[in-house]
C-alpha positions in Angstrom: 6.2 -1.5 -11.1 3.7 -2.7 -13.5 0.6 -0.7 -14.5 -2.5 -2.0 -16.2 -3.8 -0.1 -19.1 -7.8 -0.8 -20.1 -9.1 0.8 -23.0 -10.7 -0.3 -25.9 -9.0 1.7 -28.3 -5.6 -0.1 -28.8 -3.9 3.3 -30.3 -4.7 4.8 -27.3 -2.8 1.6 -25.2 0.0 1.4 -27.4 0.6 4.9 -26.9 0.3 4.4 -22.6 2.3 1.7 -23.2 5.4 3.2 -25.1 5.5 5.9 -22.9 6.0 3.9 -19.5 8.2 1.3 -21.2 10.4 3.9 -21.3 10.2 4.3 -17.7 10.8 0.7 -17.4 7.3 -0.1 -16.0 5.5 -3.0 -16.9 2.4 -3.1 -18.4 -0.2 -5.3 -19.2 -3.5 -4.4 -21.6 -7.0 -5.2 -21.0 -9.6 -3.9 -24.2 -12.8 -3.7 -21.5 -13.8 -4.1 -17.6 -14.0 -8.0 -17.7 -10.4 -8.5 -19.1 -9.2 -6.0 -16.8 -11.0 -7.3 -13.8 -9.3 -11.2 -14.6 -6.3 -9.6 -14.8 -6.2 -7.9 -11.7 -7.4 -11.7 -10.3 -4.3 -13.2 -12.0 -1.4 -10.5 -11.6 -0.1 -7.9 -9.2 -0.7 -4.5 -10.3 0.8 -2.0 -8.7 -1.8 1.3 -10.7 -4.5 0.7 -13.1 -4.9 3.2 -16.1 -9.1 2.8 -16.7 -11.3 4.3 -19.3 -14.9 4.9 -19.0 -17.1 4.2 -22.1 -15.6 0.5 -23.0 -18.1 -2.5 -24.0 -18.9 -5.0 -22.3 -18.2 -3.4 -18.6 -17.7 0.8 -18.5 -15.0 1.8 -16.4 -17.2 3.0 -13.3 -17.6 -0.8 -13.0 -15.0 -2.4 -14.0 -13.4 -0.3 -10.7 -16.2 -1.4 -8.7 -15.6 -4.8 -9.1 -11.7 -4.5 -8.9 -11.6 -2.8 -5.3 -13.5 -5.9 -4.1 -10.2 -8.1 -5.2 -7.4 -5.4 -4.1 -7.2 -1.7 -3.2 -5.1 -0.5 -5.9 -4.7 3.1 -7.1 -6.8 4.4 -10.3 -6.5 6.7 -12.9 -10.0 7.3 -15.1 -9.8 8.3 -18.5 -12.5 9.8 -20.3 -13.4 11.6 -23.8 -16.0 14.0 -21.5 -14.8 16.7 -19.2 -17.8 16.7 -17.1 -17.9 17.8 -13.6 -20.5 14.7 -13.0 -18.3 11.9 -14.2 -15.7 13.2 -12.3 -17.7 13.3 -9.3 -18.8 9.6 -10.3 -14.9 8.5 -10.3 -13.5 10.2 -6.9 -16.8 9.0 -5.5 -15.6 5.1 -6.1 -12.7 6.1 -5.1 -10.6 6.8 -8.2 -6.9 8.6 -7.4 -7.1 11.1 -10.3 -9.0 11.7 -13.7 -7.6 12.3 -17.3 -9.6 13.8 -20.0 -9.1 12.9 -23.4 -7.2 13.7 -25.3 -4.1 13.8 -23.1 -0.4 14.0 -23.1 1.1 11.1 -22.7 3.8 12.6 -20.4 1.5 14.2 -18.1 -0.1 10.8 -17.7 3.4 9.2 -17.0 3.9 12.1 -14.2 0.5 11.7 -12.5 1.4 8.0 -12.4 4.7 8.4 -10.8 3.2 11.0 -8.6 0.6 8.3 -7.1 3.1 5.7 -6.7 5.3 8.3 -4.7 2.4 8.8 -2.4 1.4 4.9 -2.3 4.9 3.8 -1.2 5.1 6.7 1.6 1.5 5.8 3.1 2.5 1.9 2.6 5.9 2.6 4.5 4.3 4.6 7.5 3.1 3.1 10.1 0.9 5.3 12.8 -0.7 4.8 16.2 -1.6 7.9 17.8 1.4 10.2 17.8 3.5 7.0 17.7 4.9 7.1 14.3 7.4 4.7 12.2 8.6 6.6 9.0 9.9 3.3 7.5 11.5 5.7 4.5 13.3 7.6 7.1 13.6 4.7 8.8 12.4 7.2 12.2 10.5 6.7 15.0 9.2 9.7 16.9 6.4 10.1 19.7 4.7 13.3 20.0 7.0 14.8 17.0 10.2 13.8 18.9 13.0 11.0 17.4 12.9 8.0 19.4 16.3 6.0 19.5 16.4 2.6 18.7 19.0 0.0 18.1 18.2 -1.8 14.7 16.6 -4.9 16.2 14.3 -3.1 18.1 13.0 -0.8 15.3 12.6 -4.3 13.3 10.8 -5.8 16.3 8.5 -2.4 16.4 8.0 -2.2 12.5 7.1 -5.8 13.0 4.4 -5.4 15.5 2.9 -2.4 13.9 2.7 -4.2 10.8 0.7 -6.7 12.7 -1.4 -4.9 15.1 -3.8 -6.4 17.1 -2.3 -10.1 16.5 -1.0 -12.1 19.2 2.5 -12.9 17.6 4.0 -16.0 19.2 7.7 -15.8 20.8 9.2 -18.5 17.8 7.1 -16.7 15.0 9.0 -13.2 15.9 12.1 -15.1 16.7 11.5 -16.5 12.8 11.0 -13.0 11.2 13.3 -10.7 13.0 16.5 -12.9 13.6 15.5 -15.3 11.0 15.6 -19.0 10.6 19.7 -19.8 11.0 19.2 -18.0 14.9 20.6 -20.0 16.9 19.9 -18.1 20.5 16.5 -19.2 22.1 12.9 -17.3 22.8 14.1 -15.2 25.6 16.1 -13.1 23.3 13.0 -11.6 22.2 11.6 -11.6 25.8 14.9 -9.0 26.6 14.1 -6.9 23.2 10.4 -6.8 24.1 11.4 -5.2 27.5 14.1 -3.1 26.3 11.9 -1.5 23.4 9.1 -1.2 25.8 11.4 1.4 27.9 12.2 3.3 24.9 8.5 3.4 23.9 7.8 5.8 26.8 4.2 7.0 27.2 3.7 3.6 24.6 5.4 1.0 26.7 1.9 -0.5 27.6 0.7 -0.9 24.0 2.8 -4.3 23.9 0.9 -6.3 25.6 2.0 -9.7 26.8 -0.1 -13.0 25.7 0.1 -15.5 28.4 1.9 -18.6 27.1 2.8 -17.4 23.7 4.1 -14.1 23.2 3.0 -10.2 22.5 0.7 -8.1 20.7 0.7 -4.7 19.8 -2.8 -3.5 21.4 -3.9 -1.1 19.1 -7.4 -0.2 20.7 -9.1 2.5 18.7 -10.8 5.8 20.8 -14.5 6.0 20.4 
C-alpha cells in the first residue's frame, strides 16, 4: 500500500509517516496541492492524507485537481472543526475528515478502514442481482450461490470486468488459459456455452459478436 501524506507542516508528516511505516505502508510527502498533484501524476497511490490551509494550492483544490488524474480515496485534515468545511470536503467527494490535532493511531485506523472498503467494492462485481464476490470468490443470482468450475468463474470475472466490450475469441483465450495454451478458439466457444447454462435468468447477457467473440451486454434500465 502506499499512502500520500500533504501537509505543509513537516512535524505533522514525519509523525503520519512513522506511524504507517510501522504498518509497512509506503508513503510519499508532498508540502502543498501542486507537489501532491505531480505526485499522484507520477506514482500509484493507493489513499492520500490532504490538509486544507497549505500555500500555494489548499487542500479543497489540490483534491479537485487530483480526481481528474485518478479516483483515489481521501482523508482531509484540518486545524477547524467546522460543520461547513466538512460539508466542503464530502461535497468533492472526500472519504472522511480529521480535525487537528489528532491521534496518530486513529488516523492509521481510519486508513485501514478505507482501504478494507476500497478492496471489497474493487473485488465485487454487480449486474443486477448477478453478483461476483471475488473475496469470496462467490457467485450468486437473486441471493442464491451459483456453481462454477474455476474456468468459468475466471471467464465470468473476466467479462464483468469488461462489460460492454466485444472481447475477441484469442484475446479471452490469451487472459484466461494464458499464452503457453495450446488448445484452439473453440475451447472458449464450449466454456461460453457451458457458463451461459449456469447463468440461468443471465444466460442472454453474453452476447455473441459475429466473427470475433462475446460481450457481456450490460444494458442499463432507464
Amino acid at each position: 500500500m502506499k499512502i500520500l501524506v500533504c501537509d505543509d507542516e513537516a512535524l505533522i508528516r514525519n509523525v503520519i509517516k512513522e506511524y504507517l511505516l510501522l504498518e509497512n505502508i509506503e508513503v510519499l510527502e508532498a508540502e502543498n496541492g501542486i507537489e501532491a498533484v505531480n505526485i499522484i501524476k507520477e506514482e500509484d497511490v493507493d489513499l492520500v492524507v490532504m490538509d486544507i490551509m497549505m500555500p500555494k494550492m489548499d487542500g479543497y483544490q489540490a483534491v479537485r485537481e487530483i480526481k481528474k488524474i485518478k479516483d483515489v480515496p481521501f482523508i482531509m485534515l484540518s486545524a477547524r472543526n467546522e460543520e461547513f468545511d466538512k460539508l466542503i470536503g464530502f461535497d468533492i467527494g472526500v472519504d472522511d475528515y480529521v480535525t487537528k490535532p489528532f491521534s496518530p493511531k486513529e488516523l492509521v485506523a481510519r486508513i485501514k478502514a478505507i482501504m478494507k472498503r476500497v478492496k471489497k467494492e474493487e473485488a465485487t462485481f454487480k449486474y443486477e442481482t448477478l453478483v461476483l464476490d471475488d473475496l469470496a470468490h462467490e457467485v450468486t443470482i437473486d441471493g442464491k450461490v451459483v456453481v462454477l468450475t474455476p474456468k468459468e468463474y475466471e471467464l465470468l470475472k473476466y467479462f464483468m470486468q469488461n462489460k460492454n466490450i466485444a472481447l475477441s475469441r484469442e484475446a479471452i483465450l490469451t487472459n484466461i488459459w494464458g499464452y503457453d495454451f495450446y488448445g484452439d478458439e473453440r475451447t472458449v466457444d464450449t466454456h461460453v456455452k457451458t457458463l451461459r447454462n449456469n447463468l440461468g435468468k443471465y444466460r442472454d447477457v453474453i452476447k455473441t459478436v459475429r466473427g470475433m467473440g462475446y460481450k457481456f451486454d450490460a444494458k442499463e434500465k432507464d
